[in-house]
C-alpha positions in Angstrom: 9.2 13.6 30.0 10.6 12.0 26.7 12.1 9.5 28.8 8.5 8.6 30.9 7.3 8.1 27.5 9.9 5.8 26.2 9.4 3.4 29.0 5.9 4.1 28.3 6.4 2.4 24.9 8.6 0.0 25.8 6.4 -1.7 28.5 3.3 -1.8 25.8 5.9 -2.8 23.0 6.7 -5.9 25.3 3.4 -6.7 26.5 2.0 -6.6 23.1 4.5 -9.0 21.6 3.0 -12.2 22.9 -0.2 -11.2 22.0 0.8 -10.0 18.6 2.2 -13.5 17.8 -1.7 -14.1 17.4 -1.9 -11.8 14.2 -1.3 -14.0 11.7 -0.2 -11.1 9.3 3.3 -8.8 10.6 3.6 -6.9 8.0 6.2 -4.2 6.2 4.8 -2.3 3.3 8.1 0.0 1.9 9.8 0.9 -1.6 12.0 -1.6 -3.4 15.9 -1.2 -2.9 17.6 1.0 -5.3 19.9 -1.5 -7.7 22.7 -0.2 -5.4 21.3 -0.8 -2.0 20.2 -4.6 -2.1 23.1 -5.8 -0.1 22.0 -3.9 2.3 18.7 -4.4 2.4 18.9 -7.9 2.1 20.9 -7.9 5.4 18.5 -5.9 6.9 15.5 -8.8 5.6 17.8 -11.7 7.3 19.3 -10.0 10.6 15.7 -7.6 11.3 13.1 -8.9 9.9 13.3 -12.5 10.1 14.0 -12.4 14.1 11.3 -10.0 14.5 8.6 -12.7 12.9 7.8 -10.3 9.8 6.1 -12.6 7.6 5.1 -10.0 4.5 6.5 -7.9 2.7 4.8 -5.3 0.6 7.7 -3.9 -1.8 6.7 -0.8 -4.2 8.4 -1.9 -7.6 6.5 0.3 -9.7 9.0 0.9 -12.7 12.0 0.1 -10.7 12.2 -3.5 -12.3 14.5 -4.2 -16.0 10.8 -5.0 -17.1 11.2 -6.8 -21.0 7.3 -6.5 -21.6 7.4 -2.6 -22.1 11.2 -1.8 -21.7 10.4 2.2 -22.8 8.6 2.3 -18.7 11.8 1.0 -17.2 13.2 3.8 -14.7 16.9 4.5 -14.5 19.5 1.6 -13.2 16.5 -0.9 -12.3 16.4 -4.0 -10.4 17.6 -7.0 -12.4 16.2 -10.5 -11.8 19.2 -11.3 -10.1 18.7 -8.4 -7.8 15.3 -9.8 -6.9 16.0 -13.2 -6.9 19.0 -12.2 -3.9 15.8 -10.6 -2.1 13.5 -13.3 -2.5 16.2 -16.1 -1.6 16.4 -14.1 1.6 12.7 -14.1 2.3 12.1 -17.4 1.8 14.9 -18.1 4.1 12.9 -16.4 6.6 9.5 -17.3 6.3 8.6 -13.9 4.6 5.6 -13.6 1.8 6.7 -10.9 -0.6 3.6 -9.4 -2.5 5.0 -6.8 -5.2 3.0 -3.3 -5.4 2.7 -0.8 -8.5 0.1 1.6 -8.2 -2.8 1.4 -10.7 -5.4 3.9 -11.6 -4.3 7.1 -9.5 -1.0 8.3 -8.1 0.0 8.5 -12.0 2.4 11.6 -10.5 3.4 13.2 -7.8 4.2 17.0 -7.2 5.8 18.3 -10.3 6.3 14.9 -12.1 4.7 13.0 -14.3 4.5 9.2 -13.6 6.2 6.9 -16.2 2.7 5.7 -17.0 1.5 9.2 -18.0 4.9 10.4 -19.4 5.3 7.3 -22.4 1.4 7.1 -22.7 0.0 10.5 -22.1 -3.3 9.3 -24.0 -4.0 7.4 -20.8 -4.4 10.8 -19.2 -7.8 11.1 -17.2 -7.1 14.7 -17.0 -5.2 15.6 -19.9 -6.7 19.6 -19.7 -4.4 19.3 -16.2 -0.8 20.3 -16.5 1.8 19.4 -14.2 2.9 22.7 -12.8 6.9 23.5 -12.5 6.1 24.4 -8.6 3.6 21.7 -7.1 1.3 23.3 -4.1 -1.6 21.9 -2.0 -4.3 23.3 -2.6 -4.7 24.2 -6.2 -7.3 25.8 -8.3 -7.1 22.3 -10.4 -7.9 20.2 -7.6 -4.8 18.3 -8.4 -3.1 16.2 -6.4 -1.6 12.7 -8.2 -3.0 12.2 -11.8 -5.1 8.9 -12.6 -5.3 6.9 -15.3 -8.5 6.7 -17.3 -10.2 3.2 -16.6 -12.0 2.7 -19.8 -9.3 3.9 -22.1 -9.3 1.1 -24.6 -5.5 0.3 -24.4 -4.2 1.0 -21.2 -5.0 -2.8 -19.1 -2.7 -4.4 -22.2 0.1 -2.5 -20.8 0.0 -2.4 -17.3 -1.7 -6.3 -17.1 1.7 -7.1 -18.9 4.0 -5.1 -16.1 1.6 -7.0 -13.3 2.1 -10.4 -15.2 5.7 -10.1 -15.9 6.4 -8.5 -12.0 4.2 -11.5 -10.2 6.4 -13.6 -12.5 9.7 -12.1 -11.2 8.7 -12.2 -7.5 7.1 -15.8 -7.7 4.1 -15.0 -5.9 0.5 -15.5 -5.8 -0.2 -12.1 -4.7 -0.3 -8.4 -6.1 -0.7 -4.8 -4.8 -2.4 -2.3 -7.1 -2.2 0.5 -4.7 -5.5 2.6 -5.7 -5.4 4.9 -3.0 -6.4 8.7 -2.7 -7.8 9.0 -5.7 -9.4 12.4 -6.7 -9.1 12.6 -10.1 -12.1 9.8 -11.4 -15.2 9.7 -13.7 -13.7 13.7 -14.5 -16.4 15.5 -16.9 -13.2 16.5 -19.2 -13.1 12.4 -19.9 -15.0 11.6 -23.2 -15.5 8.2 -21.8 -15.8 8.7 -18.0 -18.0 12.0 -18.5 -21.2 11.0 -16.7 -20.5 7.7 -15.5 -20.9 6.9 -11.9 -18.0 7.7 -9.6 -18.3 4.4 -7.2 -19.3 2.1 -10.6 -15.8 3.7 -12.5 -13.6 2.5 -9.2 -15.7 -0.9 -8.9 -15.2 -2.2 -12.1 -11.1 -0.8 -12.1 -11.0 -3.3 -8.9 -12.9 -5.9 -10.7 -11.3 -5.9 -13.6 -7.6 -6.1 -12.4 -8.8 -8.2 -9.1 -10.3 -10.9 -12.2 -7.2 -10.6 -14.7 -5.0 -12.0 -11.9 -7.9 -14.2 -10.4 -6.7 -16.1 -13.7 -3.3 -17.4 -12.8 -4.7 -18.2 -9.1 -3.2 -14.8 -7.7 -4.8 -12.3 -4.9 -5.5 -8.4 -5.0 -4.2 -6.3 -1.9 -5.6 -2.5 -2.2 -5.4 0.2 0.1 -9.3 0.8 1.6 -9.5 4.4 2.0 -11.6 5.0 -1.3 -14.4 2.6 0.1 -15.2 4.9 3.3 -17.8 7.5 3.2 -15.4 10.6 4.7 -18.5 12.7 5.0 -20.3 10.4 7.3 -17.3 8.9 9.6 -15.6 12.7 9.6 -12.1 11.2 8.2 -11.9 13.7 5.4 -11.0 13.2 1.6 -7.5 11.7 2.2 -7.9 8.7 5.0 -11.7 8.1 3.1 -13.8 9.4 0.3 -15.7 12.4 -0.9 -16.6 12.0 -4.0 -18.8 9.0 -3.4 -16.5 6.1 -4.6 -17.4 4.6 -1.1 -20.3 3.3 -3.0 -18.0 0.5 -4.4 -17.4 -1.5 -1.5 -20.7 -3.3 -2.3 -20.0 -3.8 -5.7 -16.2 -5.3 -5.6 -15.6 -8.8 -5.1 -14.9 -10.1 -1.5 -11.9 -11.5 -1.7 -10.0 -8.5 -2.5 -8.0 -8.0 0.8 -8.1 -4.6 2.6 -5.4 -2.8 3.8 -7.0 0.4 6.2 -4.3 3.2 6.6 -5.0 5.4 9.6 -2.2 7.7 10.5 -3.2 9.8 13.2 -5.7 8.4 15.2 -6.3 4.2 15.5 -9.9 4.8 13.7 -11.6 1.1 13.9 -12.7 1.0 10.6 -11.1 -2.8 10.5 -14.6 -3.9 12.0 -16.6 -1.8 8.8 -14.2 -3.9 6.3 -14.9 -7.2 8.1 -18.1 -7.0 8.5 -18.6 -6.4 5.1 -17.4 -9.3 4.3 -13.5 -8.1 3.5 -10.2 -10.0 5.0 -8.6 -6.2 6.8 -4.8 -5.1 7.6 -4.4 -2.3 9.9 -1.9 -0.4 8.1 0.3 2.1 11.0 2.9 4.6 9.7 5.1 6.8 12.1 3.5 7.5 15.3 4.3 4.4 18.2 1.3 5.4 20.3 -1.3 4.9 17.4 0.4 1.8 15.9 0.3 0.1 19.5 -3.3 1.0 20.1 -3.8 -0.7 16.7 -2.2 -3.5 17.6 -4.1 -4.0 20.7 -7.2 -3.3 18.9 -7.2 -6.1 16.4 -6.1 -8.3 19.0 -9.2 -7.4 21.0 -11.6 -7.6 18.1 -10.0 -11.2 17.1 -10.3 -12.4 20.9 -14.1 -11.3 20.9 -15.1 -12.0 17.4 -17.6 -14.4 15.8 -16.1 -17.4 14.5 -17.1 -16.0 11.4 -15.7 -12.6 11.8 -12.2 -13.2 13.3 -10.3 -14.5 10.4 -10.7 -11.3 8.5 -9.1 -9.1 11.1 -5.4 -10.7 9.3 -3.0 -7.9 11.4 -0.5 -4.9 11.2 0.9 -3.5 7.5 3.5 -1.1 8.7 4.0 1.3 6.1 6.7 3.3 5.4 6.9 6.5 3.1 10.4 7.2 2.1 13.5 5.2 0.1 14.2 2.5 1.0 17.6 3.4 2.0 16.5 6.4 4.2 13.9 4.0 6.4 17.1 1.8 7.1 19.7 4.8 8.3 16.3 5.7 10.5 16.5 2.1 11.7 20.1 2.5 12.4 20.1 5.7 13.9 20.9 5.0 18.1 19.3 8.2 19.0 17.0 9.4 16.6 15.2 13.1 17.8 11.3 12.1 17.0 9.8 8.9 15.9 9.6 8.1 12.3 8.8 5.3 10.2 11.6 2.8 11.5 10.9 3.6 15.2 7.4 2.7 15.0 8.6 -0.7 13.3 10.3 -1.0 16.1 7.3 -0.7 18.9 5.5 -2.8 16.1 7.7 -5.4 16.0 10.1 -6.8 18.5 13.3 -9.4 17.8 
């Protein structure tokens, strides 16, 4: 049976790649190289990604950078310039777009930690009553699953505008991504400045107001979409959309804020909800062949019987991957791996 369905994948893999070529985004969204592992990825860039046509790379820096701006948020053995230049030399050999990522406004931790944000400046705490339990479970009575930044805390855009200034600097590009996905934690009553305001108006002007700072120096805001879907209506559920109303905000953000839509399990179309209101869309695929395929094929359809209005905005794929860097590339090396995973996926994605 396993072997029905590998030539199953293989034939749509194959019959996909010319039409894919029409996508004019091929995409990798994955976590920057540890310090010690950038050899190695930068082998991977020039003998995997370039001959598979990959033209963008999202890479999660967060505070894995020798940052100069705010050196006390610098994480342990970053990456130097040097280290970055050697990945951006190889991506510009190849025809690859890099577009840096550090999450901004939630995921400010994740199961027992405390984000470097949250741990040097725990005054930007949106939920400072919350404490960070020594044995992290889903669910909790505190609703808690990855702490946010308060928006309107007076101080907090000085310091991470200067991380997203000085990391566009470093990567030499005219794009950023802030992340902003699955956030729970926002306009908390606990806040003394976010108490009462409006949910959908709180996320709106966060978007604004980072999407304007680099709208400045000429550069682009990538987000994740998931907080601008109503989950109750479409059925997707707090985690691929939202429930607490910050859905509200895709009227209210500027339009050329570019949309990446994660769906994970099923190829939901919510590309055509993004374009039509007005949004340039990725289709973001993670570690399931059959979904990511049917992704594929659906953006090629929807670009093939679009308006000439519409189809630019349906851009292409944003394979994401969830892991270390260095664990995605031993899954991509692995000659017989026992389920499909992040790099297999790639794989059906993407063909050399």
């Amino acid at each position: 049976m396993k072997k029905i369905y590998l030539v199953w994948l293989l034939c749509m893999a194959s019959i996909l790649h010319a039409q894919n070529d029409s996508l004019p985004l091929r995409g990798l969204s994955i976590a920057a190289p540890q310090k010690e592992n950038v050899a190695r990825f930068v082998k991977f860039i020039n003998e995997e990604l370039g001959p598979r046509k990959v033209n963008t790379l999202v890479l999660r820096v967060e505070y894995n950078f020798k940052y100069t701006s705010h050196p006390e948020l610098v994480s342990e053995n970053p990456l130097s310039q040097q280290d970055v230049d050697a990945i951006l030399n190889a991506c510009q050999n190849n025809n690859i777009k890099v577009i840096p990522q550090i999450n901004l406004l939630g995921h400010q931790s994740w199961a027992s930690s405390v984000g470097k944000l949250l741990e040097v400046y725990p005054e930007f705490d949106e939920t400072p009553n919350v404490t960070i339990p020594e044995k992290y479970e889903w669910p909790n009575d505190d609703g808690l699953y990855c702490k946010s930044y308060c928006p309107l805390h007076p101080e907090v855009h000085k310091v991470v505008f200067d991380l997203v200034d000085e990391i566009t600097a470093a990567f030499k590009t005219d794009a950023f991504h802030a992340g902003m996905d699955e956030v729970f934690y926002i306009g908390m009553p606990e806040c003394p400045r976010c108490n009462g305001k409006d949910k959908a108006e709180l996320f709106a002007g966060e978007v604004t107001k980072i999407r304007n700072h680099l709208a400045q120096t000429g550069k682009r805001l990538w987000i994740w979409g998931d907080r601008l879907i109503d989950g109750k209506t479409t059925g997707l559920g707090m985690w691929e959309a939202s429930m607490n109303t910050t859905y509200r905000a895709i009227d209210l953000i500027p339009k050329d804020v570019m949309i990446c839509d994660w769906h994970y399990e099923r190829p939901d179309p919510t590309a055509v909800y993004f374009a039509m209101n007005g949004f340039d869309v990725a289709t973001c695929s993670w570690r399931k062949p059959e979904v990511a395929l049917e992704q594929q094929q659906m953006l090629v359809e929807l670009r093939d019987n679009a308006t000439k209005e519409m189809q630019p905005r349906y851009r292409g794929m944003l394979h994401t991957s969830w892991t270390s860097a260095s664990n995605f590339l031993d899954m991509f090396y692995e000659e017989n791996p026992k389920e499909d995973n992040d790099a297999t996926t790639f794989k059906a994605l993407f063909s050399k």
